[in-house]
C-alpha positions in Angstrom: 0.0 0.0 0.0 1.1 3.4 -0.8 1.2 5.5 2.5 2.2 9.1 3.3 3.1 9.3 7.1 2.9 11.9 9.8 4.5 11.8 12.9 7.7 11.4 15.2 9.9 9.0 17.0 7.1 8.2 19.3 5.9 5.7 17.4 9.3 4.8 15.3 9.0 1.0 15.4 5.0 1.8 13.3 7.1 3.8 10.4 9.8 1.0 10.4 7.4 -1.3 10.5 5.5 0.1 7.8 8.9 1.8 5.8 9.6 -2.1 5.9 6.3 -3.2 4.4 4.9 -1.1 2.4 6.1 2.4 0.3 5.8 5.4 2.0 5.4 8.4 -0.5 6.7 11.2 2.2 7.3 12.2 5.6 6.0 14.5 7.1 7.0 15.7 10.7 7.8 18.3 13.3 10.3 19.6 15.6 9.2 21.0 19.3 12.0 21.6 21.2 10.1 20.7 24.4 9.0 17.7 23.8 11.2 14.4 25.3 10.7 12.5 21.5 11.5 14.2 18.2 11.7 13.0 14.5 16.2 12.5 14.7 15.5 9.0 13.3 12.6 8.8 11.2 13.7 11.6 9.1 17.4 9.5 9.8 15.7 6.4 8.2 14.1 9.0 5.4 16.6 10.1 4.2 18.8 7.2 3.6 15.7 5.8 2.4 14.8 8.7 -0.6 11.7 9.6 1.3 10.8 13.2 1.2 10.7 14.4 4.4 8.2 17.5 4.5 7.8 20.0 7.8 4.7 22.1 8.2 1.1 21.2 7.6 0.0 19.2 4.5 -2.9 21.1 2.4 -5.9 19.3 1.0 -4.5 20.5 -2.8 -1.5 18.5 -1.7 -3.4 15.9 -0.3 -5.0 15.3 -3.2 -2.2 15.0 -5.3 -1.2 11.8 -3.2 -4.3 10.5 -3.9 -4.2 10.5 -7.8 -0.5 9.3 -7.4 -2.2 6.2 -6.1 -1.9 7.0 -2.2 -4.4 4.3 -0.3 -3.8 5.8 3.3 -2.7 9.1 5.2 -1.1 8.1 8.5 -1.0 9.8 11.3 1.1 8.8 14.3 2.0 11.5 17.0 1.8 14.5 14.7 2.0 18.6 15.5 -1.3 19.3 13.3 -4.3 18.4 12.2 -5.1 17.4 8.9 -7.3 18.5 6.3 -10.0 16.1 5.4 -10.7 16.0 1.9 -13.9 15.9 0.2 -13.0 12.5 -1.8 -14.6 8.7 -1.8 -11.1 7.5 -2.1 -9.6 9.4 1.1 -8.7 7.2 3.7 -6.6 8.4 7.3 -6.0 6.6 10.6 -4.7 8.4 13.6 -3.0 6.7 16.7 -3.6 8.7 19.8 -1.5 7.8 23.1 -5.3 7.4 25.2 -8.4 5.2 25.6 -10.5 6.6 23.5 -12.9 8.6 24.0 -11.5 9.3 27.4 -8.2 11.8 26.7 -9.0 13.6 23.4 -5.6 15.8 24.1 -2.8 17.0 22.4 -1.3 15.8 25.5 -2.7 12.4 26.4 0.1 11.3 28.3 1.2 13.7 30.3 -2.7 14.3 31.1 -3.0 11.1 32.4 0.1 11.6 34.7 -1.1 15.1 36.0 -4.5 13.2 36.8 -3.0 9.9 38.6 -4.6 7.5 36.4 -3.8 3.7 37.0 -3.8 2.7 33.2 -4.3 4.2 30.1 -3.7 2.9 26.2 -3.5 3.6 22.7 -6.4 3.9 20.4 -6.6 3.5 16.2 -9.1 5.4 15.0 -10.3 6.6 11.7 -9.5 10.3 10.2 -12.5 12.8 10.8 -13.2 16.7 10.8 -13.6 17.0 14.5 -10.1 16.2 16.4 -9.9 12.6 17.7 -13.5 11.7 17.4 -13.5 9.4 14.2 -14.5 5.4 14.2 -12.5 3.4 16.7 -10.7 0.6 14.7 -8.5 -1.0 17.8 -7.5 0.1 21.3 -5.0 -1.7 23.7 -5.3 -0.8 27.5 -1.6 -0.6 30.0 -1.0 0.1 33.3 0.4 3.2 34.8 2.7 1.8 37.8 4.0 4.2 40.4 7.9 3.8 39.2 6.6 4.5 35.3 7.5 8.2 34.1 5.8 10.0 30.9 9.0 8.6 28.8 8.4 5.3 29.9 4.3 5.7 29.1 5.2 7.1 25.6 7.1 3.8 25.1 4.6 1.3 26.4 2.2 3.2 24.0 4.3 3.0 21.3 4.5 -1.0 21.8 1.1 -1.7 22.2 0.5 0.5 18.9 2.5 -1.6 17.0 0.7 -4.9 17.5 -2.3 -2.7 16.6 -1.0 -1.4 13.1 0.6 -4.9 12.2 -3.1 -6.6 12.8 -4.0 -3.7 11.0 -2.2 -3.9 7.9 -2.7 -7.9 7.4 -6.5 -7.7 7.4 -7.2 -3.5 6.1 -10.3 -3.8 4.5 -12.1 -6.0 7.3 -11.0 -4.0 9.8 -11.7 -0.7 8.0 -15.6 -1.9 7.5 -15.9 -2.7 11.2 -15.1 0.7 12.5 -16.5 1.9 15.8 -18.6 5.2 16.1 -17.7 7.2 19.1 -21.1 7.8 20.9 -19.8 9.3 24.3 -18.6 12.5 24.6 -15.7 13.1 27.5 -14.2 16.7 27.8 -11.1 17.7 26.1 -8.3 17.3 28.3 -6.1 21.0 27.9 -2.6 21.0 28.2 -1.2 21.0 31.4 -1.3 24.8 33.0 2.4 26.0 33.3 2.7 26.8 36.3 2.6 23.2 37.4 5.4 22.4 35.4 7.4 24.8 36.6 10.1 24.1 39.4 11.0 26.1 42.3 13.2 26.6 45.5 10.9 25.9 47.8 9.8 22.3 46.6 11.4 19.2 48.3 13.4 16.8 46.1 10.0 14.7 46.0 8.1 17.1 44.9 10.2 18.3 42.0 10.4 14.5 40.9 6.9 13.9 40.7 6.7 17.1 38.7 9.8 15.6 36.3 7.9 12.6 36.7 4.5 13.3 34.9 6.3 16.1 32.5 9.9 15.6 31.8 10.8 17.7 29.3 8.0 19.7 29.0 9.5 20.7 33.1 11.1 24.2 33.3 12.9 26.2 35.4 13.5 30.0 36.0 17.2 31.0 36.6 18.3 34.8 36.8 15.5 36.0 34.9 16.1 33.2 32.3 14.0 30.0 31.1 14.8 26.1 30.8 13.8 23.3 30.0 14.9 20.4 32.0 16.6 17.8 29.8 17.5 15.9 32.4 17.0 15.3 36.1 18.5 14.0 39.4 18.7 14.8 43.0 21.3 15.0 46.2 20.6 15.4 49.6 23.4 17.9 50.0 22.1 21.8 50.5 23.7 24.3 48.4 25.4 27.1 51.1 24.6 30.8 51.2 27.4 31.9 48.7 25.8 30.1 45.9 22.7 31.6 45.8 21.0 28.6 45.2 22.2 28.3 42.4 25.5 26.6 41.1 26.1 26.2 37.3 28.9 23.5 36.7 28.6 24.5 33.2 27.0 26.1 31.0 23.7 24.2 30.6 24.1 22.5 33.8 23.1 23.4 37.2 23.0 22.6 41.3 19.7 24.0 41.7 18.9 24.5 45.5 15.4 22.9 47.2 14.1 22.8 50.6 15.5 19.4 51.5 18.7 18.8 48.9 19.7 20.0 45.8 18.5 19.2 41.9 21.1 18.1 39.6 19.8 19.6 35.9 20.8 19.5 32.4 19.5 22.4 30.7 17.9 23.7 27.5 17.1 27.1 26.9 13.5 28.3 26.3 13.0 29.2 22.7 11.6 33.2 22.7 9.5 34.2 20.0 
């Protein structure tokens, strides 16, 4: 089947998988520095692969190009926007979203679930429609949430469970495709995360900040002399930082001792993109 795919590493083993079994006419992904999973090696496989690789959104003129050029599916797999939905018999898109549908219609499923405590959660394969994450359920798989799991390790549990999903997929399309599932129910849409929850400070414990690193990781930021981070990566000592440090000890340039109430942060650093 000829495919043009959306998405990121999230789900890199689905593009391999379908790089591997099928012919994907283009890439087409996104870079957001805060997030913990980019493109690096889908566009890596791309390339050595002759795919296009295509950032920015896909218009329905473009769209519909694909589709003359023989193009029997749009796939959609972790993606930065939302595609058009063309007015054509012969249009055909599946989106995998990181929840269990329809609970956790989000652009940010998984760190939803975290910030919310939830004991389990899953991936769902749905069908393409106009209103965001609302089209015919084709397969969902359900995992749990343990208390040791972090967001990184619930991106990669999704990403495992979606792969079984997109292989069952892809040996039986048409069956499947006939025996989609309307979503009746409607659940709220879960908003992203407000920032100030993300946000580390001084007076938190070393618990505390780890439960926010935790359910966020990269998404985490910290405020240092006036300037923004975010935390790429995390650890904790019990040893206070002493008066002459401020609180604050950079041991180079994107890495800092960063003073709480009960120890000390150890952080690896990325500046906060300005617009």
């Amino acid at each position: 089947m000829k495919i043009v795919y959306f998405g990121s590493d999230v789900f890199l083993d689905v593009f391999r998988y379908l790089h591997e079994n099928h012919e994907i006419l283009a890439l087409y992904t996104y870079h957001m520095e805060e997030d913990y999973f980019n493109e690096h090696n889908m566009v890596q496989l791309a390339h050595l692969s002759g795919i296009p690789v295509r950032y920015g959104q896909i218009t329905e003129q473009e769209m519909e190009r694909y589709i003359e050029d023989g193009c029997g599916l749009f796939f959609v797999a972790e993606y930065s926007h939302k595609l058009p939905v063309p007015v054509d018999v012969r249009f055909r898109g599946i989106n995998l979203h990181s929840s269990l549908l329809p609970e956790g219609r989000s652009y940010y499923p998984i760190e939803c679930a975290m910030e919310r405590g939830l004991k389990s959660s899953g991936v769902t394969m749905h069908k393409i429609a106009e209103s965001l994450d609302r089209g015919d359920i084709l397969a969902s798989a359900r995992f749990e949430i343990n208390p040791e799991d972090d967001s990184v390790d619930i991106y990669l549990k999704s990403g495992r469970k979606a792969l079984s999903l997109v292989k069952e997929l892809m040996e039986d399309f048409e069956r499947i495709w006939s025996l989609g599932t309307p979503q009746t129910e409607k659940r709220p849409y879960w908003k992203r995360p407000k920032q100030e929850v993300m946000i580390l400070n001084h007076g938190m414990t070393v618990a505390q900040a780890g439960q926010v690193y935790r359910c966020f990781n990269k998404m985490t930021t910290v405020t240092i002399d006036g300037r923004s981070y975010h935390v790429d990566g995390f650890s904790a000592g019990s040893v206070h930082l002493g008066p002459d440090d401020g609180c604050n000890l950079f041991v180079r340039e994107n890495r800092v001792l960063y003073g709480v109430a009960d120890g000390h942060l150890r952080l690896d650093l990325v500046p906060v993109w300005e617009e």
